[in-house]
N, C-alpha and C positions, 0 to 999 in steps of 0.2 A: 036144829033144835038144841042140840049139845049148847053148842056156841052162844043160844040167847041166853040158856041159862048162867054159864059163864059168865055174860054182861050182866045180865042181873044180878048176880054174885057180887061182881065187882063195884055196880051203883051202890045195893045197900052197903058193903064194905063203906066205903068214900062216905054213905049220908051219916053212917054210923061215926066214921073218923071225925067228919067236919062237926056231929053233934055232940061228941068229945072234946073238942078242943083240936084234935090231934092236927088239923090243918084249918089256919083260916079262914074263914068265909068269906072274907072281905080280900080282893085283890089289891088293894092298896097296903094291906098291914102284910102283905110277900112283899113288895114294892119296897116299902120302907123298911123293911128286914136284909132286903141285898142292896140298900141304898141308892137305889135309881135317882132317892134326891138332889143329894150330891151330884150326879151326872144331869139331873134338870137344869139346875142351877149354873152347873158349869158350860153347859151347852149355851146358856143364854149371856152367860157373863163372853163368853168366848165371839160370840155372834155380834156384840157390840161393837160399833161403827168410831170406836174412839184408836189410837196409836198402840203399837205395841210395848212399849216403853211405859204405857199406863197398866194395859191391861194383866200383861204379865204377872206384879206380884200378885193381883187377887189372883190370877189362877196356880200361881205356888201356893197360896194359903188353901184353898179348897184340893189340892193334892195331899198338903197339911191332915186337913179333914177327913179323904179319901183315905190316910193309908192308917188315924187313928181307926177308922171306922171299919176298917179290915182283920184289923186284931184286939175288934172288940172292948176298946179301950171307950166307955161315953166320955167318962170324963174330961180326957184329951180331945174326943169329938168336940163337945160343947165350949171347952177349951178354944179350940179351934177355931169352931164357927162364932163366938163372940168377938174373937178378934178379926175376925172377917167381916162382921156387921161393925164391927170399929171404923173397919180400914172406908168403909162404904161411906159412914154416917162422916166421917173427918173428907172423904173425898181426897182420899192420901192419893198420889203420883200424877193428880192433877184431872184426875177422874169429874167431868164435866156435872152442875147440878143436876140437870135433870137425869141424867144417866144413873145416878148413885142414888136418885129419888125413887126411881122406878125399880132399880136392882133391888135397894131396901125393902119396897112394897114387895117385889114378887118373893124375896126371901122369905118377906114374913108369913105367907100364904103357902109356901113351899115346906120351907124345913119341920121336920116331926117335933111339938112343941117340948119333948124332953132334950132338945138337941142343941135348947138354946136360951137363953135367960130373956124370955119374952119382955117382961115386966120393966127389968133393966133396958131394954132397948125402946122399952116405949117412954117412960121417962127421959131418957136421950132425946129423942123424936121431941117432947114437949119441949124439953130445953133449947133444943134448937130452933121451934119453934119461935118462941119468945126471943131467943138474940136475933132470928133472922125478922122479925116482923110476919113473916108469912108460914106460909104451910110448903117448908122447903122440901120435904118428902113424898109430896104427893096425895092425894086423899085419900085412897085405898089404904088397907095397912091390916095387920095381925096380929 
C-alpha cells in the first residue's frame, strides 16, 4: 500500500511537470532536442548503394552538423545543413539523380524546420526544375 502511494505520487508529479512545460509531451520534440535527426539522415545517407568516394563527403558534412549541434551552436547547425542540401541539390562527387532526389525529399520531411532555410531550398528545387524540364527531385518534398 506504501508503494502504490508512492507511484501515485510520482504520476501526479510527472502529469503536473508535463502540464508545466517542465517535460514534453510530445516524444519527438526529446527526439529533436538530442538530435536523432542528424543520426536519421545519416543512417540513410550511409545505407546508400552509391561508391565510397561519393558518399563520404556528405557524411563529413552531417558530422559538420553533428558536432555544431552538440555545442549548441543553430546557427552553425543551419549553417551546416544548408550546405549539405547544396552538396545534395548540385549532386556534388557524382552523387547519382535519383539518389540526391530522394535524399533531398527525405531531408525535407526529416530535418526540424528551424535547422534549415526551407524556403531557400524550395526555390532551388523550382529552379532546378525548370533548367532540368522535369521534376528532378522527386514529388514528395517539405
Amino acid at each position: 500500500m506504501n508503494r502504490s502511494k508512492r507511484y501515485d505520487g510520482l504520476f501526479v508529479a510527472l502529469l503536473v511537470a508535463v502540464a508545466l512545460g517542465v517535460f514534453p509531451a510530445n516524444a519527438s520534440a526529446l527526439l529533436e532536442d538530442k538530435g536523432a535527426w542528424i543520426d536519421n539522415i545519416t543512417q540513410v545517407v550511409a545505407s546508400t548503394m552509391v561508391t565510397e568516394e561519393t558518399i563520404q563527403p556528405y557524411l563529413g558534412q552531417l558530422q559538420i552538423v553533428r558536432t555544431a549541434f552538440r555545442f549548441g551552436d543553430e546557427r552553425s547547425v543551419v549553417e551546416a545543413m544548408n550546405r549539405f542540401m547544396e552538396m545534395l541539390g548540385e549532386r556534388e562527387y557524382g552523387l547519382p539523380a535519383d539518389t540526391a532526389s530522394w535524399m533531398l525529399d527525405y531531408c525535407y520531411r526529416t530535418i526540424p524546420a528551424k535547422y534549415h532555410d526551407a524556403v531557400r531550398h524550395q526555390e532551388y528545387r523550382d529552379h532546378m526544375d525548370r533548367v532540368n524540364g522535369e521534376n528532378g527531385f522527386g514529388e514528395a518534398g517539405g
